[in-house]
N, C-alpha and C positions, 0 to 999 in steps of 0.2 A: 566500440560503443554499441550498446544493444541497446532498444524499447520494451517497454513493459506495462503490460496493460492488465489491470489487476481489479476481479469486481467480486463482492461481499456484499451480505446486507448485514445493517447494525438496528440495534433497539432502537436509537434514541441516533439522531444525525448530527444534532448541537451539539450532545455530550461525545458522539465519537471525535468531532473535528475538533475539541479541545484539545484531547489525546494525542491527534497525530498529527497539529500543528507541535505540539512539545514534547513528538520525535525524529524532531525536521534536523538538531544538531545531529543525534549519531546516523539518518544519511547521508548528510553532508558530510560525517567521516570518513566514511567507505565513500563515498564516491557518486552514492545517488542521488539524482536531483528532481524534482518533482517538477512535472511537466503541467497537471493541470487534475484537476477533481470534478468530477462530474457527479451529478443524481440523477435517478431515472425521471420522467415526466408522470408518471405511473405511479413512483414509488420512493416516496424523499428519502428512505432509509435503505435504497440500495444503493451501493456508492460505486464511480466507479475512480480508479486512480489512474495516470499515464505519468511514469518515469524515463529518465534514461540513467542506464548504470552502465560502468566501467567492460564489463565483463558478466557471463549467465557465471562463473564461479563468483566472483562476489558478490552478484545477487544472490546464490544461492544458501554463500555461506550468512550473508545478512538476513535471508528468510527462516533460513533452522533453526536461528539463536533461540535458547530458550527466553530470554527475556523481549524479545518480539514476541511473542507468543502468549506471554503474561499480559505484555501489554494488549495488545487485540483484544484480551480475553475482558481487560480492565476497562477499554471503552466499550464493549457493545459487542463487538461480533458475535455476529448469532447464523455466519452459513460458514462453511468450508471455502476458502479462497477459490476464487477459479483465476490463472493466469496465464497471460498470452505472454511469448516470449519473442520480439522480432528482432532482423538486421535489416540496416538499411540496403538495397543492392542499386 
């Protein structure tokens, strides 16, 4: 099991967390679980996310998908992901 800690900014915050509360079913198929959503205190539309996934291979292959990517694009993302990738030791 790895962490993941993943932070963007979006347009609009209401309209992104529409979105990515209703693409909670396909991580829940792979494996990913959603640990907790945070915004900055500075900045309501910079989000940040904390996951745990199965494996960095299927997070990775669940980040490439072209339709992850549609969808981002469909709520808001307006920066380049930046993401951390941990284990726990």
């Amino acid at each position: 099991m790895i962490t993941v800690i993943m932070q963007h900014e979006v347009k609009d915050f209401s309209q992104w967390k529409v979105n990515f509360d209703a693409d909670e079913p396909n991580r829940s198929k792979v494996g990913v679980k959603q640990l907790g959503v945070y915004t900055s205190v500075k900045n309501p539309n910079d989000v940040t996310m904390i996951f745990e996934a199965p494996s960095v291979e299927v997070l990775d292959t669940f980040t490439s998908d072209p339709r992850l990517q549609q969808e981002m694009q469909n709520a808001g993302v307006i920066s380049v992901p930046v993401t951390t990738v941990l284990k726990k030791m």
